[in-house]
N, C-alpha and C positions, 0 to 999 in steps of 0.2 A: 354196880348199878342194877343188872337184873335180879340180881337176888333181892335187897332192895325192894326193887319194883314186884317181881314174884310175891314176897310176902306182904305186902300190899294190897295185891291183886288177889289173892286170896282170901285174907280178913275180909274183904269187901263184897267179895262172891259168898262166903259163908254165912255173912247177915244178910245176904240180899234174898237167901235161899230157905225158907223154914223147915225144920226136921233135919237139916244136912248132917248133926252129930247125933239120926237116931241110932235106936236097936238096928235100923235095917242096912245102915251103913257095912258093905263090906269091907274087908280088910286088902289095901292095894301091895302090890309087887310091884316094885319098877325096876328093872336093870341100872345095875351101877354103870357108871361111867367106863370107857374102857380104859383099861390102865394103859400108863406111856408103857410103848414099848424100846426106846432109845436107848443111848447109855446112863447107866447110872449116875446120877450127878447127887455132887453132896454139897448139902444146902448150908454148909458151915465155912464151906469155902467161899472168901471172896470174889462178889462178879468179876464177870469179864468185861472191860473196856474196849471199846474200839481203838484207842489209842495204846493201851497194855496189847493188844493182839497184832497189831501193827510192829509194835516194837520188839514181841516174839518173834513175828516175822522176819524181821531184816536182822535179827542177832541171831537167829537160827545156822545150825550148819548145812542148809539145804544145797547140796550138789547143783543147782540151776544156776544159786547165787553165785558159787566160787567158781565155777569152772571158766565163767568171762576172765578175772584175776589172775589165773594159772594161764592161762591162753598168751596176756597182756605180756607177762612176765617171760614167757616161752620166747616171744617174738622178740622182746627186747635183747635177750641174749641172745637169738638169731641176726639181731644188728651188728651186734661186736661179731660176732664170726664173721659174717657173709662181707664184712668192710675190710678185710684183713688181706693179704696178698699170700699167694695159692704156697705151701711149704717147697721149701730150697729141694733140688734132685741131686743126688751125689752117685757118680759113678766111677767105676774102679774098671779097667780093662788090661788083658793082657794081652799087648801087640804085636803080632811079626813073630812069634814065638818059632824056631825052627824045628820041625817035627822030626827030624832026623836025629837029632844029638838032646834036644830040650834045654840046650842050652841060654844061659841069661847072655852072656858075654862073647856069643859065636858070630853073630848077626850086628852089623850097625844098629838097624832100623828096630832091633829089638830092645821093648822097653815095658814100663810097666804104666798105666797112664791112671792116672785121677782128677775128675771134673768134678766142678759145682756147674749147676745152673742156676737161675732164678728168672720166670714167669713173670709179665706184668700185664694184668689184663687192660682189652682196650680203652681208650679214654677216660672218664672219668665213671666208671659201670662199677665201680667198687661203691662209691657215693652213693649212687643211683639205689643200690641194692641193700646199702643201711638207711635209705631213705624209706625204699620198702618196708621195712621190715618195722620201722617208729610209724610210720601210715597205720601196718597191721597192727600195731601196738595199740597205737590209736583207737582204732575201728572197735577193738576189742571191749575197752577201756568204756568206750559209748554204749557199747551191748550192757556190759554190768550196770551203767545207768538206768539201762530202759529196763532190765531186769527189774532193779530196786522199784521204778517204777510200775511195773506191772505187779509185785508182788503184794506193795498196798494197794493199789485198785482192786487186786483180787480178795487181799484181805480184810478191803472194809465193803465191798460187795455180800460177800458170805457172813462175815460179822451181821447187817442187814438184813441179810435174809433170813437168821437167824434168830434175830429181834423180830421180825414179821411174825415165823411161825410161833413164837413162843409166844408173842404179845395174844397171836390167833386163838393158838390154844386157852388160853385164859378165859378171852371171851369167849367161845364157843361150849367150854365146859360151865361156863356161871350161865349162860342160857339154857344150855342141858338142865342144868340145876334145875331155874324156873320152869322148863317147860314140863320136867318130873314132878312137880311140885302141884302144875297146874292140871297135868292129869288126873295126880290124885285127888282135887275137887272135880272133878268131869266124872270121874268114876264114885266118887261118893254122889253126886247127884242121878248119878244112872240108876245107881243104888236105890233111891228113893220116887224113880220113875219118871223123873221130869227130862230127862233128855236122851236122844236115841246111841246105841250102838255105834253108827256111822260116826259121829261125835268123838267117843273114847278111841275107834282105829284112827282116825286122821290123826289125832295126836301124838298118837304110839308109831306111827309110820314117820312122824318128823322127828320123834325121838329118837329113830332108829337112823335115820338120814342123818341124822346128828353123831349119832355115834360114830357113823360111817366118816361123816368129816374130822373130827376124833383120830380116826386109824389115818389116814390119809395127812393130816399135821402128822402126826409122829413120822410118818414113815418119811416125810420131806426134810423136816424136821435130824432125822439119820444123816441122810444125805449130806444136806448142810454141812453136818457135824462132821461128818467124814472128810471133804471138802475141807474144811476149816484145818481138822487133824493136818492136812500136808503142809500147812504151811506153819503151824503153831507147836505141834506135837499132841499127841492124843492126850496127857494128862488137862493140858489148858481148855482143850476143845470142847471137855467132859462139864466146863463151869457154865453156870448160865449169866445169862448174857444180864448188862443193868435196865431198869425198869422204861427209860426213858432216854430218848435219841439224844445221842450226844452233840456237843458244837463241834461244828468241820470251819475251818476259813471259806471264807465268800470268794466266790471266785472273779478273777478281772473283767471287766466288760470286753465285748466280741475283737473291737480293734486292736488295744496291747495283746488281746491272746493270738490274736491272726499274726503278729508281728513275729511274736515269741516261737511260732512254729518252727523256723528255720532251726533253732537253738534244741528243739527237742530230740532226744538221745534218739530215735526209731530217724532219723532226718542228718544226724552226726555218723549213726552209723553208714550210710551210704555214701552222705560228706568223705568220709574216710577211704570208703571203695572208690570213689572216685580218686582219691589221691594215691592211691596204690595201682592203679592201671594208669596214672599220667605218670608215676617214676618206669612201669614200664614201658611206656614211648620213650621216655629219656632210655634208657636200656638198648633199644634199640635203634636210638639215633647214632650211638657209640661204637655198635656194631659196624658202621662206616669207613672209623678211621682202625689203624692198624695195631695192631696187638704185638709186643717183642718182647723176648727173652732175653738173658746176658748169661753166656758161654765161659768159662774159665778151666783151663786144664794145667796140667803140670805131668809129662814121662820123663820117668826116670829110666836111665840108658846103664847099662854096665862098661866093663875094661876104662873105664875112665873117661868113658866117651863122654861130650856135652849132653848135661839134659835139655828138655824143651818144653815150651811153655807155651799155654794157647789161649786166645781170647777171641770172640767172638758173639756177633749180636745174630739174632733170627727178628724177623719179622713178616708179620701177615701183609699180605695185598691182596685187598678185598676187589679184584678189577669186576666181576664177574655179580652184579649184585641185585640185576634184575629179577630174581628166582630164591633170592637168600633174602638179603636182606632188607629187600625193597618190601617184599610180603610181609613179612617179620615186623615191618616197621606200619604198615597197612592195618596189620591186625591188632597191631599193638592199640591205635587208636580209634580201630572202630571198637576194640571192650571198651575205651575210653568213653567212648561215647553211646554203649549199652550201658556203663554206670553211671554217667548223668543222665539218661533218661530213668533210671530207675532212682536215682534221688528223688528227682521231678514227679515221679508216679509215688511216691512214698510224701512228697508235699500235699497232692491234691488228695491223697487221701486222705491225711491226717488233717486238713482241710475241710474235707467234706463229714469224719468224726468232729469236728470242732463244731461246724454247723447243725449237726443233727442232734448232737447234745447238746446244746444250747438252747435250741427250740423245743428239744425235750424238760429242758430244766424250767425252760419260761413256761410254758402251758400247765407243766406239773406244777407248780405253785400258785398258779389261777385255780386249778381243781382245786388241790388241798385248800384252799383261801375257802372255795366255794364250797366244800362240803362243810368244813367248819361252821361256818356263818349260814347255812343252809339248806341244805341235805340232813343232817344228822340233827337240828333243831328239827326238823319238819318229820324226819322220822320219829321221835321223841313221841310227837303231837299227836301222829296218826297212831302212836300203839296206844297212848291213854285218850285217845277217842273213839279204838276200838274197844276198849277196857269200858271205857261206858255205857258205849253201844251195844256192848253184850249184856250189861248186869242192867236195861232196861229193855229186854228182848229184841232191839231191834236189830243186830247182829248175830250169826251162829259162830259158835267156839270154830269154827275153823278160821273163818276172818280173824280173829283175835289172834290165834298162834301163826298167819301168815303176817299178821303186824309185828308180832316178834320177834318173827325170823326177817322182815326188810329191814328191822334197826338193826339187828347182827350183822346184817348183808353191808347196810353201811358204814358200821363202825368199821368192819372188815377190810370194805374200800379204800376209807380213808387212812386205817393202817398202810394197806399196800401203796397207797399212794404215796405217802409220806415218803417212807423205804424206798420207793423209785425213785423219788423226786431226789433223795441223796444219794444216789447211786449215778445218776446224769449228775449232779455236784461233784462226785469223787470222778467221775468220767472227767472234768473239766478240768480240775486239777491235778490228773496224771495230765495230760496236754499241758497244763500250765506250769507243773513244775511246783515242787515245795523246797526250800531252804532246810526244814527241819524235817522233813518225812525219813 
């Protein structure tokens, strides 16, 4: 559009001006534009999709993503052990030995003795602690949820922001154009004595503030791309992005999503903390009742004597429990009750995220509505009414090129607006949850 418009505004300035292609016309320099300083991107590759970078994303081998799975699968085989009763003890002794002779067969009581034992721990705390251990399974399993989900919020964020500075860069380099363009009629008229000095710097100073915005796109521009690289890999990151914002699903109104809160993975994972500090009060309840062993023995006696055989049980009595187990069992339930309060503070936040993107996503699509339908019509109007206003003297060439730079300023807007307003979209829908993301 401003090239377009630039060579327009030209033609129309150089009829309006007599002599403008004399002998005394000098010959203009303008500065090129500055070049991208970024990574090199090659223009034969196809773009990149916010849904292709998405899909990089979650197929990637990024260490964030697996390490929730390995955790998951760690605990689970932490269940089968930690449910398993404690290995059998086997002992061998030799008793009553008489130090005098070392004989086997000198001594009654001398004999050779071998026990088993076997351990049962208290009540039912073997349960309790494969229950643990499917909890942490659990809890883990919800982490790599909300992982998957942060990774595309993060990757259609920077996708975005991506689109922004590229889209920027575009227009701000086709205004450089025209306002290059429109210098060099300002300096062919200097040429010819009809307009002053002060005229040709103001232009050359917004040409240079131009440029300056130029370096500043590329240099965010990097960023981005760097940004984008961890999640995608730096060959994908290097593609440019498609011309035009792609479709995202709409997202639920405020009630189903306030519903669905409970259900979201940052909400499961504490779910989970909590179910692993209430198998620890069971743990501890069990500590109560009495923990026993079973004893078996078998000595062997020499000279033909009778061998002997031993049986016997052990057991704990816990009489003593004000100091052990009474605390043990106190403490167990007040972490129980530090992790529902931290579920409960992981609600109202993601609550109060639900609220504030929401109201974000609603206001932002008033804007965007309204610059469409009127901001960016009305800037239109004022630059070809300062275009007129000049080429009948009743404006100076600076009004004209600060009319060009407010429509850049609003195309610009309205890009950035746009870009945010899907950015509170993708916000709504990590909260909400996708099927296929």
């Amino acid at each position: 559009m401003y090239r377009q418009t630039s060579l327009v505004a030209i033609a129309t300035i150089m009829m309006a001006v007599p002599g403008l292609a004399s002998e005394n016309a000098v010959p203009i320099e303008v500065a090129p534009a500055t070049p991208r300083t970024t990574m090199q991107q090659d223009e034969h590759q196809p773009a990149l999709t916010m849904k292709e970078a998405v899909r990089l994303a979650l197929n990637s081998d990024d260490p964030y993503l697996l390490e929730p799975g390995v955790r998951a699968s760690a605990q689970q085989d932490r269940a089968v052990a930690d449910s398993q009763l404690p290995d059998p003890k086997f002992r061998a002794t030799f008793a009553n030995w008489p130090t005098n002779s070392f004989s086997y067969t000198q001594e009654p009581m001398t004999q050779l003795q071998l026990g088993l034992s076997q351990s049962f721990p208290k009540g039912d705390t073997l349960k309790f602690n494969r229950q643990k251990r499917q909890a942490l399974a659990g809890m883990e399993q919800a982490r790599l949820d909300l992982r998957r989900r942060e990774i595309v919020l993060d990757t259609r964020q920077n996708w975005l922001d991506l689109y922004y500075w590229t889209a920027a860069r575009e227009k701000v380099l086709a205004s450089r154009t025209a306002i290059a363009e429109l210098i060099e009629v300002i300096e062919a008229i200097y040429a010819t004595g009809r307009e002053t000095s002060q005229d040709v710097f103001r232009a050359e100073l917004e040409l240079s503030l131009l440029d300056d915005r130029l370096v500043e796109i590329d240099r965010q521009d990097a960023m981005v791309r760097a940004r984008l690289a961890r999640r995608i890999g730096q060959d994908a990151a290097t593609k440019q992005v498609t011309a035009s914002l792609p479709p995202m699903r709409h997202p639920s109104d405020i009630a189903p999503l306030t519903e669905r809160l409970s259900q979201h993975p940052a909400a499961r994972v504490q779910e989970a903390n909590v179910a692993v500090a209430d198998k620890d009060v069971g743990v501890a309840r069990e500590q109560y009742k009495p923990g026993w062993s079973v004893n078996v023995g078998y000595g062997a006696r020499g000279a033909d004597r009778a061998d002997l055989a031993t049986v016997g049980v052990v057991m704990d009595v816990p009489l003593f429990t004000q100091k052990r187990q009474d605390k043990r069992l106190s403490a167990a339930k007040k972490d129980r009750q530090a992790a529902q309060l931290g579920h409960d503070t992981v609600l109202l936040d993601l609550k109060k995220m639900l609220d504030s993107s929401y109201a974000d996503w609603q206001r932002l699509q008033k804007r965007v509505g309204l610059f469409q339908s009127v901001v960016i019509k009305r800037a239109k109007e004022t630059s070809e009414a300062s275009l007129t206003s000049y080429q009948n003297g009743v404006t100076d060439f600076a009004e004209l090129v600060r009319a060009r730079l407010a429509e850049l300023d609003a195309e610009l807007n309205l890009l950035k607006l746009q870009s945010e307003r899907m950015k509170a979209q993708a916000q709504l829908l990590f909260l909400e949850g996708e099927d296929d993301a």
